[in-house]
ZABARO-473963 format. One record per residue (C-alpha): residue number from 1; residue in one letter; y, x, z. Coordinates in Angstrom, 1 decimal. Each point is the difference from the previous one (the first is absolute). Layout:
<atoms>
ATOM   nr  rest      yy      xx      zz
ATOM  NUM     A       Y       X       Z
...
</atoms>
This chain:
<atoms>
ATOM   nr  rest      yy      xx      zz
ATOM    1     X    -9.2   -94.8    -2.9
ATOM    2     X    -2.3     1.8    -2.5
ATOM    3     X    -3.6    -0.1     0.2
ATOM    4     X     0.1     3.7     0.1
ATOM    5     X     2.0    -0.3     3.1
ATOM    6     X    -1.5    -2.6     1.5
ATOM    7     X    -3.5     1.1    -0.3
ATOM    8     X     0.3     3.4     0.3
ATOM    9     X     3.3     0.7     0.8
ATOM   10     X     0.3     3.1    -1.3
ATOM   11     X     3.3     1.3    -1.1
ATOM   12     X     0.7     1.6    -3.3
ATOM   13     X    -0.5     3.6     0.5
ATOM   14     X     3.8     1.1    -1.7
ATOM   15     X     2.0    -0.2     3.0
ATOM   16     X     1.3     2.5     1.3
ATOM   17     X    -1.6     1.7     3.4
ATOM   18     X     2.5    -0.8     3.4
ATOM   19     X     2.6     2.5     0.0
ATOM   20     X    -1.1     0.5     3.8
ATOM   21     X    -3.4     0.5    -0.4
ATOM   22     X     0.0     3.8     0.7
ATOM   23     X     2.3    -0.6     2.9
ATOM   24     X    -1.8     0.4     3.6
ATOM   25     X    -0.9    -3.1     2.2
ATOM   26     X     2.3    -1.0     2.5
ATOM   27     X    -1.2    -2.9     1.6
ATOM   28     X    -3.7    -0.8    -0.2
ATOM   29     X    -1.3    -3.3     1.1
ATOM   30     X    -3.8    -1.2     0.2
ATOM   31     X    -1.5    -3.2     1.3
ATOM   32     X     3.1    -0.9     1.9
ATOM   33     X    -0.1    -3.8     2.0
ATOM   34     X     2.3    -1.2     1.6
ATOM   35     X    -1.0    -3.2     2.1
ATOM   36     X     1.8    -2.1     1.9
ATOM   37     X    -1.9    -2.0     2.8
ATOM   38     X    -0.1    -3.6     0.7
ATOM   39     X     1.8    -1.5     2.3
ATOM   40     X    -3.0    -1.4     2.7
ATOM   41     X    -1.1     1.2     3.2
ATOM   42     X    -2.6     1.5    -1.7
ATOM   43     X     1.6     1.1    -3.5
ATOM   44     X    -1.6    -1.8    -2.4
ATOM   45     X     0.0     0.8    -3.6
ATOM   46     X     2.4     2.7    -1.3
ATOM   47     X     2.6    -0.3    -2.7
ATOM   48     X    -0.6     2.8    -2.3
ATOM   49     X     3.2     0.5    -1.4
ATOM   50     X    -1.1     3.6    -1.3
ATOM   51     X    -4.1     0.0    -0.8
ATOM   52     X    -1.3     3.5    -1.1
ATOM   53     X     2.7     1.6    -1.6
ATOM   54     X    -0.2     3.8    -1.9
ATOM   55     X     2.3     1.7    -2.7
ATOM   56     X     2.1     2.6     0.4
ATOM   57     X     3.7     1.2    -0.3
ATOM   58     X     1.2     3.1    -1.8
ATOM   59     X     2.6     2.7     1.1
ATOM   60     X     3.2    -1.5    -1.5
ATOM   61     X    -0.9    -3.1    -1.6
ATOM   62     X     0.7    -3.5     0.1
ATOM   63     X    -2.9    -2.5     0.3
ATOM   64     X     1.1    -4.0    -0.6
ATOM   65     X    -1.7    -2.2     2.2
ATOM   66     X     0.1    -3.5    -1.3
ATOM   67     X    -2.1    -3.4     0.7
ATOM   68     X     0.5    -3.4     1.4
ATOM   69     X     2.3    -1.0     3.2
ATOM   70     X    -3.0     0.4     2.7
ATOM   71     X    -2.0     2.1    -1.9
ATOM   72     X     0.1     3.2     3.2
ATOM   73     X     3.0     2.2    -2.4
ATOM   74     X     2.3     0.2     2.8
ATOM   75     X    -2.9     0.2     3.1
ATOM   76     X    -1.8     2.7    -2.7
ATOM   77     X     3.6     2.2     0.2
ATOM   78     X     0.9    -0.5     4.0
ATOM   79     X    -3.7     1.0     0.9
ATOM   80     X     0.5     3.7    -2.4
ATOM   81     X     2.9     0.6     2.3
ATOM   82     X    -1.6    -1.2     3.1
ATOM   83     X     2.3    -3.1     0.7
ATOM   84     X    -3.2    -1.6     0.4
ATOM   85     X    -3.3     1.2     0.9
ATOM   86     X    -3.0     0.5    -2.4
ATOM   87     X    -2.8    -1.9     1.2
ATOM   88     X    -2.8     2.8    -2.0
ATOM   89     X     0.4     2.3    -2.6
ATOM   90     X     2.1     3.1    -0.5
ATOM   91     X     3.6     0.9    -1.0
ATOM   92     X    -0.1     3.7    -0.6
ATOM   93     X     3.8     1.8    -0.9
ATOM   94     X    -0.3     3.6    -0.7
ATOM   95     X    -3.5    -0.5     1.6
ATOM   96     X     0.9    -1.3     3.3
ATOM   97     X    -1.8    -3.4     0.4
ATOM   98     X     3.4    -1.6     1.9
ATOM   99     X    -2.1    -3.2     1.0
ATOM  100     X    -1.5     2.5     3.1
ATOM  101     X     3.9     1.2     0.8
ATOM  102     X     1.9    -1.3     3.1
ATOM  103     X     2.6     0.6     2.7
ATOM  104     X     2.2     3.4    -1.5
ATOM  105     X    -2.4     0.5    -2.7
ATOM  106     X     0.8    -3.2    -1.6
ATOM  107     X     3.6     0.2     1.3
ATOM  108     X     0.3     3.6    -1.9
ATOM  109     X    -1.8    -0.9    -3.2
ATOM  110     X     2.6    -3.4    -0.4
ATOM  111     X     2.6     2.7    -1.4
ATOM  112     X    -2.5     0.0    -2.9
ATOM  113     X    -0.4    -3.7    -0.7
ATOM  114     X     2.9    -2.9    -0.3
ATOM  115     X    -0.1    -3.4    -0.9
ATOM  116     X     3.2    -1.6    -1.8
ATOM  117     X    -0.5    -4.0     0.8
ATOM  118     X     0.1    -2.9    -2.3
ATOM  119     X     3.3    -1.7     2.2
ATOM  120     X     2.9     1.7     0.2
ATOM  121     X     1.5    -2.3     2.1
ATOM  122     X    -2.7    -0.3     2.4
ATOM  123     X    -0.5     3.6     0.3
ATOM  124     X     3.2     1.3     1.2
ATOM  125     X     1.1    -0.7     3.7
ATOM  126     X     3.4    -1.4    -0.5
ATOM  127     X     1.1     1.0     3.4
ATOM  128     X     0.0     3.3    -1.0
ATOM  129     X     2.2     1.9    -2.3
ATOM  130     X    -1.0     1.7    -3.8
ATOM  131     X     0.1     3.4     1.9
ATOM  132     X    -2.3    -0.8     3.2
ATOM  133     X    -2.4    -2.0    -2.4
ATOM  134     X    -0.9     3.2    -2.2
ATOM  135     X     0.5     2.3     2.6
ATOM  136     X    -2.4    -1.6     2.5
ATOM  137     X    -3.2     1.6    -1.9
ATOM  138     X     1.6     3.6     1.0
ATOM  139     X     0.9    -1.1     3.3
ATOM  140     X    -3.5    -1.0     0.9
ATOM  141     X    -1.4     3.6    -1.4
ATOM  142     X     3.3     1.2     1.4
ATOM  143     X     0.2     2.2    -2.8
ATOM  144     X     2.9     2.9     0.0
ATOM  145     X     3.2    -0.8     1.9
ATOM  146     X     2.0    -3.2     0.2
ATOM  147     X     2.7     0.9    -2.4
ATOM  148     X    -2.6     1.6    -2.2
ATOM  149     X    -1.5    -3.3    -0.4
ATOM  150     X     3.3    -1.8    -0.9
ATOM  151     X     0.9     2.2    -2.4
ATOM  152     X    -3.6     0.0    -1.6
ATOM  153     X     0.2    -4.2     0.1
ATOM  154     X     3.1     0.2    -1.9
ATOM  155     X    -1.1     2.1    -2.5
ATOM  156     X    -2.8    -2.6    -0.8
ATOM  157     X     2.2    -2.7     0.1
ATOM  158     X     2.1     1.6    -3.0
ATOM  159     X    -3.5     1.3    -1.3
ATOM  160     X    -1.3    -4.0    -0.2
ATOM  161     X     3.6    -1.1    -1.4
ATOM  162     X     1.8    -1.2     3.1
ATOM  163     X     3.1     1.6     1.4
ATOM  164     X     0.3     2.5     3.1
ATOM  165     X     2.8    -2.8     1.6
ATOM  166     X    -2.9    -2.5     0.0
ATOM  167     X    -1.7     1.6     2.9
ATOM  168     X     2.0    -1.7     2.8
ATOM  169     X    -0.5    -3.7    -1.9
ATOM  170     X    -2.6    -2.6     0.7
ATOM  171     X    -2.5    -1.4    -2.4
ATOM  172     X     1.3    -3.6     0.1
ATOM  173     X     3.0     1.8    -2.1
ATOM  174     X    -2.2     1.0    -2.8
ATOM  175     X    -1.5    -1.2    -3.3
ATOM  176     X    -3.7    -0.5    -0.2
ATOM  177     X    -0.2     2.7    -2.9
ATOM  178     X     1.7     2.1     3.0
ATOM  179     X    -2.0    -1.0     2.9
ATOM  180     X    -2.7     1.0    -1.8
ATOM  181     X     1.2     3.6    -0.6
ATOM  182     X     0.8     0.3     3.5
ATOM  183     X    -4.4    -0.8     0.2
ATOM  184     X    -0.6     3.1    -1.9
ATOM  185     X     2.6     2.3     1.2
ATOM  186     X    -1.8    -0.5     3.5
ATOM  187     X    -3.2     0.1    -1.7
ATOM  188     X     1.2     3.5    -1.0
ATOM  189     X     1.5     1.4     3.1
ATOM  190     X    -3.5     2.0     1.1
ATOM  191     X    -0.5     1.1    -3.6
ATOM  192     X    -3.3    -1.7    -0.3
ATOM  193     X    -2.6     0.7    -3.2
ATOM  194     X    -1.4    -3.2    -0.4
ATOM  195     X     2.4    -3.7     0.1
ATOM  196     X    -2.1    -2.9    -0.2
ATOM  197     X     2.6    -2.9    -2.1
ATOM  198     X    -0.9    -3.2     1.2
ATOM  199     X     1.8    -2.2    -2.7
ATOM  200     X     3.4     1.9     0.5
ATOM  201     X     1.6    -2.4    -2.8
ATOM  202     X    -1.7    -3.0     0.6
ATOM  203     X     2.5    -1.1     1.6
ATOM  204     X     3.7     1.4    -1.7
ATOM  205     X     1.6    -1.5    -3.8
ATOM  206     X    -1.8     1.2    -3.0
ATOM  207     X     3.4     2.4    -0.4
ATOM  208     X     0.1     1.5     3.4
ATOM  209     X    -4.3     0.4    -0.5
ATOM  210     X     0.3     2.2    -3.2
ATOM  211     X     2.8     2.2     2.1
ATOM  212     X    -2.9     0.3     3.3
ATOM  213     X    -2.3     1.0    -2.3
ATOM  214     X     2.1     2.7    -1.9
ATOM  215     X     0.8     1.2     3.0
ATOM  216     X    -3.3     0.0     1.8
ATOM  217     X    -1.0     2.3    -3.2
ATOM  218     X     2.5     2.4     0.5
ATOM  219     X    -1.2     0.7     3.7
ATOM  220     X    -3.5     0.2    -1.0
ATOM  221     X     0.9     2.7    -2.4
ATOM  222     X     2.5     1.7     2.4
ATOM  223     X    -1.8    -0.5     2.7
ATOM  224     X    -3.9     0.7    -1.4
ATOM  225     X    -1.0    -3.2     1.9
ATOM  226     X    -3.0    -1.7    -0.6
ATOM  227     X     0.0    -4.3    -0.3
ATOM  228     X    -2.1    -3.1     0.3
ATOM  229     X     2.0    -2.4    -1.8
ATOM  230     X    -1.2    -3.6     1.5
ATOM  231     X     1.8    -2.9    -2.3
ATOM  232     X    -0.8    -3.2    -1.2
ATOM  233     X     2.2     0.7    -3.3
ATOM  234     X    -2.3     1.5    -2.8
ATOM  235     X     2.8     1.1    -1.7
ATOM  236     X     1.4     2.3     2.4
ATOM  237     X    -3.0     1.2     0.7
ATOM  238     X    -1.0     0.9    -3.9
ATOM  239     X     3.6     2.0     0.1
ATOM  240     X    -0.2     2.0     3.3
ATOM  241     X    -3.5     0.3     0.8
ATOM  242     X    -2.6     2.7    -1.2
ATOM  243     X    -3.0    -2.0     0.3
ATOM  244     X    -0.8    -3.8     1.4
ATOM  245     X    -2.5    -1.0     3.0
ATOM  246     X    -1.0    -3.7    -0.6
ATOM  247     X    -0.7    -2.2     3.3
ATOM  248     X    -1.6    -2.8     0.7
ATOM  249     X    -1.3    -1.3     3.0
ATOM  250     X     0.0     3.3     2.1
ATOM  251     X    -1.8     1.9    -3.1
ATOM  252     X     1.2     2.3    -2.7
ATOM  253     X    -1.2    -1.8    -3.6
ATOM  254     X     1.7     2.5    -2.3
ATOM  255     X     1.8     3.6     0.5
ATOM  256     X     1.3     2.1    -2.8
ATOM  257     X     2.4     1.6    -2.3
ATOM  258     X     3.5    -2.9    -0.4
ATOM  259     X     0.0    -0.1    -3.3
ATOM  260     X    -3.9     0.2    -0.9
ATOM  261     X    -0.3    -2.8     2.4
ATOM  262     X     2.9    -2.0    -1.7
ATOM  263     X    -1.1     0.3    -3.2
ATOM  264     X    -4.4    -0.8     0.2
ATOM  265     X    -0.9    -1.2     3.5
ATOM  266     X    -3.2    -0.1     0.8
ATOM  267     X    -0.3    -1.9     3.1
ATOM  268     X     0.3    -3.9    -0.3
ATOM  269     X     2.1    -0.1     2.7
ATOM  270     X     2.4     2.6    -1.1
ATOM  271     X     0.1    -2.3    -3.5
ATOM  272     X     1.1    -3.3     1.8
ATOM  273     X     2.3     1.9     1.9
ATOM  274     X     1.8     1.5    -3.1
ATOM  275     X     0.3    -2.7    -1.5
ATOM  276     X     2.4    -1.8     2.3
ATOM  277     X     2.3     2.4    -1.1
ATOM  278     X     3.5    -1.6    -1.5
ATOM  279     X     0.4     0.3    -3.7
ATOM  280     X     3.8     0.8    -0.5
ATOM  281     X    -0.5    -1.8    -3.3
ATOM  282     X     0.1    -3.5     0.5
ATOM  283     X    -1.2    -0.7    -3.7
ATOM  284     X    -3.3     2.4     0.5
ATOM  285     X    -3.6    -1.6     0.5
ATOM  286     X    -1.7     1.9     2.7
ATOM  287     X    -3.8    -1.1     1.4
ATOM  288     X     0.7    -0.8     3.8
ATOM  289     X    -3.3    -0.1     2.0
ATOM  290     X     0.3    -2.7     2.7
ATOM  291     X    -2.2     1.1     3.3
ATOM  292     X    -1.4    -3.1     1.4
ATOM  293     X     0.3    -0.7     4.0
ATOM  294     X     1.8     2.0     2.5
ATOM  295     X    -1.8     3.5     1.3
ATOM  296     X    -2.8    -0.3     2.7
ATOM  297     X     0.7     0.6     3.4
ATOM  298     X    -0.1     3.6     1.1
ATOM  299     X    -1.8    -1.0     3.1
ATOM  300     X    -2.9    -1.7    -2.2
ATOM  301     X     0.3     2.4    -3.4
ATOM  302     X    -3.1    -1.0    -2.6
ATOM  303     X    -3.1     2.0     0.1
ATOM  304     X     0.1     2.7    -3.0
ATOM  305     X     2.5    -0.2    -2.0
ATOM  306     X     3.5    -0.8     1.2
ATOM  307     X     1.4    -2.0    -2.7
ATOM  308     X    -2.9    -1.5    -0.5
ATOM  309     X     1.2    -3.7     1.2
ATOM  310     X     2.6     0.2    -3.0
ATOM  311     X    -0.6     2.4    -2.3
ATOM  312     X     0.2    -1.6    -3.5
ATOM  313     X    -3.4     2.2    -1.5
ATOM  314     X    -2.4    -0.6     2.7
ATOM  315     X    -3.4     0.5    -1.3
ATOM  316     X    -1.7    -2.9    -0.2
ATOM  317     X    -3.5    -0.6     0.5
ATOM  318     X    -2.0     0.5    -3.5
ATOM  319     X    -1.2    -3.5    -0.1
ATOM  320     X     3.8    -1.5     0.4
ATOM  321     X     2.1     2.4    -2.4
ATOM  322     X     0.1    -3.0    -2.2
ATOM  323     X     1.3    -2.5     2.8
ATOM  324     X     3.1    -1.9    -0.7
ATOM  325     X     3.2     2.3     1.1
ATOM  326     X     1.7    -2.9     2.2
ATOM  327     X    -3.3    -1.2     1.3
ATOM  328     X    -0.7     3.7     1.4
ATOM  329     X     3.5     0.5     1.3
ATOM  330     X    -0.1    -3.3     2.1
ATOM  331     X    -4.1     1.2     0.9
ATOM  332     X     2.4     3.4     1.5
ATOM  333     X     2.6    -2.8     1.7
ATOM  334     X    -2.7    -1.7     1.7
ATOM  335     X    -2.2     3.0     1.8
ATOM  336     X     3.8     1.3     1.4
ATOM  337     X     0.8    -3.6     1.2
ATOM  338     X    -3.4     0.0     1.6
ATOM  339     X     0.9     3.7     1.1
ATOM  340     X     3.4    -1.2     1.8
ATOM  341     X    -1.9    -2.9     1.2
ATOM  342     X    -3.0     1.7     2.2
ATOM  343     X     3.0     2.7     1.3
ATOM  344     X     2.3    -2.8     1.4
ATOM  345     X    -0.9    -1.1     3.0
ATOM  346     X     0.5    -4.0     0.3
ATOM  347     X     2.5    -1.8     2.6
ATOM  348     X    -0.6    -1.9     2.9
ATOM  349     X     1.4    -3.2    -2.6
ATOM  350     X    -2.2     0.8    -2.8
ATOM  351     X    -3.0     0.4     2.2
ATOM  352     X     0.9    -3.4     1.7
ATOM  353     X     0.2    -1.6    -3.4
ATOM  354     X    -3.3     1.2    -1.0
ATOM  355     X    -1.8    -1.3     3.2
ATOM  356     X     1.9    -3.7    -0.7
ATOM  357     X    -1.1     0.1    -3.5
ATOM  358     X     3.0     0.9    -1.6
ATOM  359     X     1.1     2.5    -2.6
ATOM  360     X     1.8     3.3     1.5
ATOM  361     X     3.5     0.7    -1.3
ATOM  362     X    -1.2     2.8    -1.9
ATOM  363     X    -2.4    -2.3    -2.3
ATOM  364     X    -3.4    -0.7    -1.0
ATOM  365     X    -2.2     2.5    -2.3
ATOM  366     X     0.2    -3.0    -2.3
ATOM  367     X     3.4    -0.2    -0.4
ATOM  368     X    -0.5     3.3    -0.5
ATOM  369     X    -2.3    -0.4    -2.7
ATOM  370     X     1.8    -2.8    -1.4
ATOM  371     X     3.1     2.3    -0.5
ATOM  372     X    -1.8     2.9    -1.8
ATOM  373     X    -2.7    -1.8    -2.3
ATOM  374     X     1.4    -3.5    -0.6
ATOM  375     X     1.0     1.2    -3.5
ATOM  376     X    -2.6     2.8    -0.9
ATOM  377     X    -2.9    -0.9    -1.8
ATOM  378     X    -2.7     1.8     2.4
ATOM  379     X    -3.5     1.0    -1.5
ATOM  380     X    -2.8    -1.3     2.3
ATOM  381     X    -1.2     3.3     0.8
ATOM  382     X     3.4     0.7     1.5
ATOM  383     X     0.2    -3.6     1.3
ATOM  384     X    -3.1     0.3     2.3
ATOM  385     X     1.1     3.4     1.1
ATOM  386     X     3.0    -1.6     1.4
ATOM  387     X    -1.4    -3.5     1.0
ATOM  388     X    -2.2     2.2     2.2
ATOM  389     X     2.9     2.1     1.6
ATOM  390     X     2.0    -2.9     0.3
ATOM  391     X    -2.5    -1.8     2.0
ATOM  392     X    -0.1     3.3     2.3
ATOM  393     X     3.8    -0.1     0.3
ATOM  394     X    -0.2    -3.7     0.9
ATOM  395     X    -2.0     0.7     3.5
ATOM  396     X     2.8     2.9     0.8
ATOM  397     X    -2.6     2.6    -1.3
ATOM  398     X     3.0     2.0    -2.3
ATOM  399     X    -1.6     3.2     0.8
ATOM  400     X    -3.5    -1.0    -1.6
ATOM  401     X     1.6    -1.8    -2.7
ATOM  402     X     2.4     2.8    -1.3
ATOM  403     X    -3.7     2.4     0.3
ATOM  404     X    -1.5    -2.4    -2.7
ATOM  405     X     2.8     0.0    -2.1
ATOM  406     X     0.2     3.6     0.0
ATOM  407     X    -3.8     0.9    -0.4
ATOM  408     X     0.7    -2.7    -3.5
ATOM  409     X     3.5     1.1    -1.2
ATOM  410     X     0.5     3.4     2.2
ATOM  411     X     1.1     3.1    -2.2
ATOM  412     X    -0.9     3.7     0.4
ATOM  413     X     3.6     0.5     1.0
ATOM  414     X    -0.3    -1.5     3.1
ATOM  415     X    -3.4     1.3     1.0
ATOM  416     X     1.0     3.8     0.5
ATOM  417     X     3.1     2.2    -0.8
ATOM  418     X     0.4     1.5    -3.5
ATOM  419     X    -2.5     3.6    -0.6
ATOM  420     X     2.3     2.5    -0.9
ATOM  421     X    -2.9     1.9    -1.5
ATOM  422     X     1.7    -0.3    -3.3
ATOM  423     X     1.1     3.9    -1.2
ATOM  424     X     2.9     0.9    -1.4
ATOM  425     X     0.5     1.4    -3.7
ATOM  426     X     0.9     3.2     1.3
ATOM  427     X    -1.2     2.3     2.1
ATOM  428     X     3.8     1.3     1.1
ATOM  429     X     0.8    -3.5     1.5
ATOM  430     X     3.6     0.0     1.8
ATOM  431     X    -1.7    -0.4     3.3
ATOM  432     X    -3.7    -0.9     1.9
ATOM  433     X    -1.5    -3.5     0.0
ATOM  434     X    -0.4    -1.8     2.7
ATOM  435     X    -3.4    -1.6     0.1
ATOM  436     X     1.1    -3.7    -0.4
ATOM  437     X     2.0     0.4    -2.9
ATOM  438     X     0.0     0.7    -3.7
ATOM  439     X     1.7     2.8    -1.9
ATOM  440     X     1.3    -1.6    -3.4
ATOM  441     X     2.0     2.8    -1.3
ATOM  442     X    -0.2     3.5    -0.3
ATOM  443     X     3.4     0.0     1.8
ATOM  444     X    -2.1    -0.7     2.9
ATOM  445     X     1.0    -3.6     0.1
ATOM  446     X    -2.5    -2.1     2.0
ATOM  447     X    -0.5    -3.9     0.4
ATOM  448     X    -1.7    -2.3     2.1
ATOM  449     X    -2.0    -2.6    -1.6
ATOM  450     X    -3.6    -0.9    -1.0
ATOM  451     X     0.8    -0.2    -3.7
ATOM  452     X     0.1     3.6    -0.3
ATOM  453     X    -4.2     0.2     0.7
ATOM  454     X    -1.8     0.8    -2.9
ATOM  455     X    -2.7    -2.4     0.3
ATOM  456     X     2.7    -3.1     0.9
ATOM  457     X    -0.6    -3.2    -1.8
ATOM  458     X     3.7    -0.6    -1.9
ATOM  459     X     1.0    -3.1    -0.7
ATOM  460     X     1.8    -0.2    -3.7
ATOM  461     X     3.8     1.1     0.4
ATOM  462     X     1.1    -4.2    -0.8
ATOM  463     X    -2.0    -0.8     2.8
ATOM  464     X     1.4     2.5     2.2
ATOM  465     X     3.8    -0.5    -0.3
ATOM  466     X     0.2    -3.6    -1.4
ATOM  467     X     2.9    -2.2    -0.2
ATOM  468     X    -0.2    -1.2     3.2
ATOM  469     X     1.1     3.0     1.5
ATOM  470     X     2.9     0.8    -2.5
</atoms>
């Protein structure tokens, strides 16, 4: 990553503009949440798979949606066509907010929005044939006559590249390229303007994936339809897409033109995430950056930043920029043990152990300790910060202990979300900035992260991406 990118993430200013950006909005999404409750009598704390989302989908073009498995993608694109229920925020198509539509409303705008799911296996109802799976969608609108709708579903099954005769057969008889035709052919039965893709090749042989999506951009220019393009694979989504929503942990990090993001990102996220992609050339040297530890729990996401538990160019507090790499990467490993540890409520054993004097299963703070620092020479400044916390953590205090640690070593990522107060270069950016992010191009290209502030304490660019995380 360049320090230009990293710091400031600004693209260079010689791309060109999207193709789409006079095009009108057709989907337009702000603050959107979707929670899902807990499981107690009284709720308890919510998972938020999809945490305050906003961006917005042009008339005819194909926005990639790509992040980690569990990141919200696939809850983000069943809550736009209201397979699940926003829990705040808006979905506006055309205008209408379709979060406040029910009984026929909703029924009646569903002709406009289909969903074409990741399995095609799991998605077809094999007692049924070919013919009554596509056709059901018209048989529920009860759209024209019955021998209108036959002939209509066998015209799309030669329009997706299946045969008329396949009608009467069942989907245990076909391929999983085919299966998966016989997905969007029903997808495309009520002529719908917007198809959210949930991973259509994820699961189909790199041959029969280059065929799907060949053919899925032939409908979308027959057919004027309008896409968002969920997938984990980044190449796929730098040939078919238009421009690329990155997710993590419920929030959009990074949205903008493919190729513009391809080429500079500007988000640290989006710069880990690229590059895990495959290089065909097995002889070519390519800087990986390793993430360290798994993503937080979307019932307990951090305070400000999301990626701020693992993002490899935290900011660092001024009077530790010069701190030894590994020593503050196991600092980071310790407050999210001690995180884990004042979340997980202890057993019946473990609390039984404790009153007889013994160690609990999960083990002592010392161990603990004794795992993390046994090799790392620790300054004493640092050393009495954490002989203090670990004396906290000793009388089951985790809470108070991981507020020390974090008042010492805590970074201005994780005290507030980024200020998108940045401005853009130009005036004629693609589209309006949402308060909590920064625009970084003049394509309108907007991140999320503190390292965009102007008045943000950098650490140098070795520091940032050392060889630790390569």
């Amino acid at each position: 990553m360049s320090q230009n990118a990293l710091e400031t993430g600004t693209a260079e200013a010689d791309v060109d503009v999207d193709s789409h950006q006079d095009s009108d909005v057709m989907v337009e999404v702000r603050d959107l949440r979707t929670y899902y409750e807990g499981d107690g009598l009284f709720g308890g704390t919510p998972v938020k798979a999809v945490d305050g989302v906003s961006f917005d989908i042009k008339r005819g073009e194909t926005l990639g949606l790509v992040g980690e498995s569990g990141c919200g993608k696939s809850t983000l694109g069943r809550t736009l066509i209201q397979l699940e229920s926003a829990t705040g925020g808006e979905i506006r198509f055309d205008g209408t907010d379709i979060t406040m539509l029910s009984g026929t409303d909703l029924k009646e705008w569903r002709r406009n929005a289909q969903m074409v799911f990741q399995d095609p296996d799991s998605s077809l109802n094999d007692r049924m044939t070919i013919g009554e799976i596509v056709r059901e969608p018209l048989d529920v609108h009860d759209w024209k006559t019955p021998r209108e709708r036959r002939q209509h579903v066998k015209e799309l099954l030669d329009t997706v590249g299946l045969q008329r005769e396949h009608y009467y057969r069942y989907p245990h008889q076909f391929s999983g390229g085919q299966r998966q035709r016989i997905g969007i052919a029903r997808t495309l039965t009520l002529e719908p303007e917007f198809i959210v893709l949930d991973e259509p090749v994820s699961a189909l042989d790199v041959s029969v994936q280059a065929e799907v999506i060949n053919l899925l951009e032939d409908l979308q220019e027959e057919f004027g339809l309008t896409y968002l393009f969920i997938a984990h694979d980044l190449s796929v989504v730098r040939h078919i897409c238009d421009r690329v929503a990155v997710m993590y942990l419920g929030n959009i990090m990074e949205i903008g033109p493919t190729e513009e993001l391809f080429s500079n990102p500007a988000n640290p996220y989006t710069h880990s995430l690229l590059s895990a992609i495959p290089e065909p050339d097995p002889t070519a040297h390519k800087d990986r950056i390793t993430l360290q530890g798994t993503p937080p729990s979307p019932r307990f996401p951090p305070s400000g930043c999301p990626f701020s538990t693992r993002c490899p160019a935290r900011i660092r507090p001024p009077e530790y920029q010069d701190l030894d790499n590994e020593l503050w990467h196991q600092l980071d490993t310790l407050r999210e043990v001690l995180r884990e540890r004042d979340r997980t409520e202890k057993s019946v054993t473990d609390r039984i152990r404790e009153l007889l004097g013994k160690e609990p299963h999960f083990g002592t703070i010392d161990e603990i300790y004794a795992e993390l620092f046994g090799d790392q020479a620790v300054p004493p400044a640092v050393e009495d910060v954490l002989d203090d916390a670990a004396e906290l953590a000793r009388g089951g205090n985790e809470r108070a202990a991981l507020d020390l640690l974090g008042a010492e070593f805590g970074s201005v990522c994780e005290g507030h979300e980024p200020d998108g107060a940045a401005e853009a270069d130009d005036a004629d950016a693609e589209e309006p900035v949402e308060p909590d992010y920064h625009v970084v191009s003049p394509s309108g290209r907007r991140s999320l992260c503190h390292r965009h502030d102007s008045d943000a304490d950098y650490r140098k660019p070795e520091h940032v991406l050392d060889d630790r995380h390569r």
